[in-house]
C-alpha positions as a Markdown table, in Angstrom:
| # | Residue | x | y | z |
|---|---|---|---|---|
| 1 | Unk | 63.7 | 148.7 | 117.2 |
| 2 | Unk | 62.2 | 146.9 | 114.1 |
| 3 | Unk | 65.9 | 146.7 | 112.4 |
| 4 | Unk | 66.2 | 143.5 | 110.4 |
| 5 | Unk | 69.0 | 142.6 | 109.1 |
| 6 | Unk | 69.4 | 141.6 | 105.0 |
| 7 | Unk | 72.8 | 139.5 | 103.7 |
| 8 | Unk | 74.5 | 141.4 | 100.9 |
| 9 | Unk | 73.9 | 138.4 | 98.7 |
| 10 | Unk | 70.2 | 138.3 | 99.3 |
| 11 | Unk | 69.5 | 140.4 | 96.0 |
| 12 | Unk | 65.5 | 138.9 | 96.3 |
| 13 | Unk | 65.7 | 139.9 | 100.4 |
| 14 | Unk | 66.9 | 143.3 | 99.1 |
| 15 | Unk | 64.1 | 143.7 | 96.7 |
| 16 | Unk | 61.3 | 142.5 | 99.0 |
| 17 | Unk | 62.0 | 145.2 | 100.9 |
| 18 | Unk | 61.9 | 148.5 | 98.7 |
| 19 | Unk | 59.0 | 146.6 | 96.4 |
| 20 | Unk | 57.2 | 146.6 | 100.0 |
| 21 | Unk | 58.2 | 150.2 | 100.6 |
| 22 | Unk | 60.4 | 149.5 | 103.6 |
| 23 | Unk | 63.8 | 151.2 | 104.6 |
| 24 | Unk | 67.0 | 149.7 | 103.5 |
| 25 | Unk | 70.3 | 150.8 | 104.9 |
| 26 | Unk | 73.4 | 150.3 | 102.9 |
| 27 | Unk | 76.8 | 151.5 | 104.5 |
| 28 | Unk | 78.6 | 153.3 | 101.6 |
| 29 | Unk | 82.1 | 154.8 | 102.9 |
| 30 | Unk | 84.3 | 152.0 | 101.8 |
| 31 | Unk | 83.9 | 149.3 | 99.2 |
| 32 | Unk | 84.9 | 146.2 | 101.4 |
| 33 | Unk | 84.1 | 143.6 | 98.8 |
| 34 | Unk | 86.6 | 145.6 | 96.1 |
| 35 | Unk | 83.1 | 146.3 | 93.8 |
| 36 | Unk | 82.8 | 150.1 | 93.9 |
| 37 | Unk | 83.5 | 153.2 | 91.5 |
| 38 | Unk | 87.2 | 155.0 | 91.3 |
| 39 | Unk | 86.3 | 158.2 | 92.6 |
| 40 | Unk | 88.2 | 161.5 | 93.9 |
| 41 | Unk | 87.1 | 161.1 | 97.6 |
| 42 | Unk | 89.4 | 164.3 | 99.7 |
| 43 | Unk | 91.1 | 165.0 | 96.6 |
| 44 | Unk | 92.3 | 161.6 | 96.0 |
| 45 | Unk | 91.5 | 158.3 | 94.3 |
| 46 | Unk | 89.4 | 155.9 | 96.0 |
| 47 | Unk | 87.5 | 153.1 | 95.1 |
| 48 | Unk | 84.2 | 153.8 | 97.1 |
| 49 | Unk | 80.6 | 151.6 | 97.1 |
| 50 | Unk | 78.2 | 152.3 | 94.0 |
| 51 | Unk | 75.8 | 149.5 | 94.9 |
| 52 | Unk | 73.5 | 151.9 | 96.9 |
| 53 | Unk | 73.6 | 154.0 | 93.7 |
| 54 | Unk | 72.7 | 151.7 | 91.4 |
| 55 | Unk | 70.1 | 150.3 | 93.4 |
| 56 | Unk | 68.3 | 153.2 | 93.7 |
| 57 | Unk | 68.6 | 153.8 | 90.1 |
| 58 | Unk | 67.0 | 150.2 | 89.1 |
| 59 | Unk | 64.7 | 150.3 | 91.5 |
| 60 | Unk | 63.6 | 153.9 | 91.3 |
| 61 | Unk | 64.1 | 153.8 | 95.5 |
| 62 | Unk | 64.9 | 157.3 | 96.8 |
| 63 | Unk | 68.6 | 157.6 | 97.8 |
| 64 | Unk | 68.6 | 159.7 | 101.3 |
| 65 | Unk | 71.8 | 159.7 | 103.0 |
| 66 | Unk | 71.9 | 159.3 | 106.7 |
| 67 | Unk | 74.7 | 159.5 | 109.5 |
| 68 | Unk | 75.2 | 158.6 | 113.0 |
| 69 | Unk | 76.8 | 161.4 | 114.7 |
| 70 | Unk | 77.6 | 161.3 | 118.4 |
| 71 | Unk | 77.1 | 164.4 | 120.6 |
| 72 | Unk | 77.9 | 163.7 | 123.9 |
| 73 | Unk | 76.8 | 160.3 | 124.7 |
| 74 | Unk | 73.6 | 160.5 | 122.1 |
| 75 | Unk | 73.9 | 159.2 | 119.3 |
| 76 | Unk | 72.4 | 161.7 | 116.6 |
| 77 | Unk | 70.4 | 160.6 | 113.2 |
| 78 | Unk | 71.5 | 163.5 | 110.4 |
| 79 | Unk | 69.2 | 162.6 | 107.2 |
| 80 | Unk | 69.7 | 164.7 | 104.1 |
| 81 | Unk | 67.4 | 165.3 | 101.0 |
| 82 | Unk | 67.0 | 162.6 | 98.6 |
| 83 | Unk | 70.1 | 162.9 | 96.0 |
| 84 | Unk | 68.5 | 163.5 | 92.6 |
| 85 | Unk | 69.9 | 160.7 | 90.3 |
| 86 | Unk | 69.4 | 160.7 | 86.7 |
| 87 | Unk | 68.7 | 158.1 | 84.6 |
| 88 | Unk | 69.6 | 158.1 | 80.9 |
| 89 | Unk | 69.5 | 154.9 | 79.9 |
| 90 | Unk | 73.5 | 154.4 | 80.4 |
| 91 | Unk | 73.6 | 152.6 | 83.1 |
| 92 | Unk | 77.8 | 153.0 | 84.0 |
| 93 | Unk | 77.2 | 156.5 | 83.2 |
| 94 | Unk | 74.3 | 157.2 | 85.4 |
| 95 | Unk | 76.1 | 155.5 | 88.6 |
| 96 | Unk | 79.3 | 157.7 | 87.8 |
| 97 | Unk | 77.0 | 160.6 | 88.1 |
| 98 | Unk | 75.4 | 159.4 | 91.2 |
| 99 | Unk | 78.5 | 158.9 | 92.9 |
| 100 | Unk | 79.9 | 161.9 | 91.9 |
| 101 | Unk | 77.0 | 163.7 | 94.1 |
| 102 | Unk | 77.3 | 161.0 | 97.0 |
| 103 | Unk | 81.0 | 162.1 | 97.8 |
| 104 | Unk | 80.3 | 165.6 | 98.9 |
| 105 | Unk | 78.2 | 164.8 | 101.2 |
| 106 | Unk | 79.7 | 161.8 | 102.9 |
| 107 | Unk | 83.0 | 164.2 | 103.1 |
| 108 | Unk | 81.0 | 166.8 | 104.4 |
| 109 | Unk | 80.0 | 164.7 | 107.2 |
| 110 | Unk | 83.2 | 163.4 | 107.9 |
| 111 | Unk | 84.6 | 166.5 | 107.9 |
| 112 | Unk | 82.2 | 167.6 | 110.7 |
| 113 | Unk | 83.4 | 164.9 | 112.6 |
| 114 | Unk | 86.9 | 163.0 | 111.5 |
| 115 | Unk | 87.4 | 161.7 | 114.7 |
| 116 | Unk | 84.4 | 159.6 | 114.4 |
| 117 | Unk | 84.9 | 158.0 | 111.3 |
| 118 | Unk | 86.5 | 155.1 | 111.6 |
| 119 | Unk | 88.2 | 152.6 | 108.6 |
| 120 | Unk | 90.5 | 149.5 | 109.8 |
| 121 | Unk | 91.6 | 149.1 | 105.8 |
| 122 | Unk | 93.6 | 151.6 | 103.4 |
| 123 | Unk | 91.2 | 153.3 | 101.9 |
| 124 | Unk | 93.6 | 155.3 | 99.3 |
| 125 | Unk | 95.6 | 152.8 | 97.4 |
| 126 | Unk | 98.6 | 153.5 | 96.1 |
């Protein structure tokens, strides 16, 4: 299907690919390595991924979220519009802003469908 696959630690890898205008995609419901923003996610506190939002912000990259939704036995690609990120020259403060419009929409899509989103860590820490 053309899918390569890029370690997380391959920042050059990473850049290769948007300076060459390819497709990178970043999963960004739960911050596995601890590094994320502190975020009301369902009305709580969760620590969720920034890195796709502060990619896209040094990079200038657009920031489309996608899902996999199944229907049936099809699996179903659900692309939204490019979030519009703004960049002011504070970097913490941009990526805050960022995440605070990634949220909705990954809620809204698991709200759609809870039954298909599936963690095997805490995500709300107490």
């Amino acid at each position: 299907m053309g899918l390569r696959f890029v370690e997380t630690d391959s920042a050059l890898g990473i850049a290769r690919i948007l300076r060459r205008g390819g497709i990178l995609g970043v999963l960004a419901d739960r911050a596995v390595t601890g590094i994320g923003e502190r975020v009301p996610f369902f009305g709580r506190p969760a620590l969720l991924p920034s890195a796709h939002v502060a990619l896209a912000l040094r990079t200038g990259a657009a920031l489309m979220p996608a899902f996999a939704h199944r229907d049936g036995n099809v699996l179903r690609a659900v692309f939204e519009p490019a979030l519009e990120l703004r960049r002011t020259g504070d970097r913490e403060l941009d990526v805050r802003e960022g995440m605070r419009r990634w949220v909705p929409v990954l809620e809204r899509h698991i709200r759609q469908a809870p039954e298909q989103w599936s963690v095997f860590e805490p995500v709300w820490r107490r």
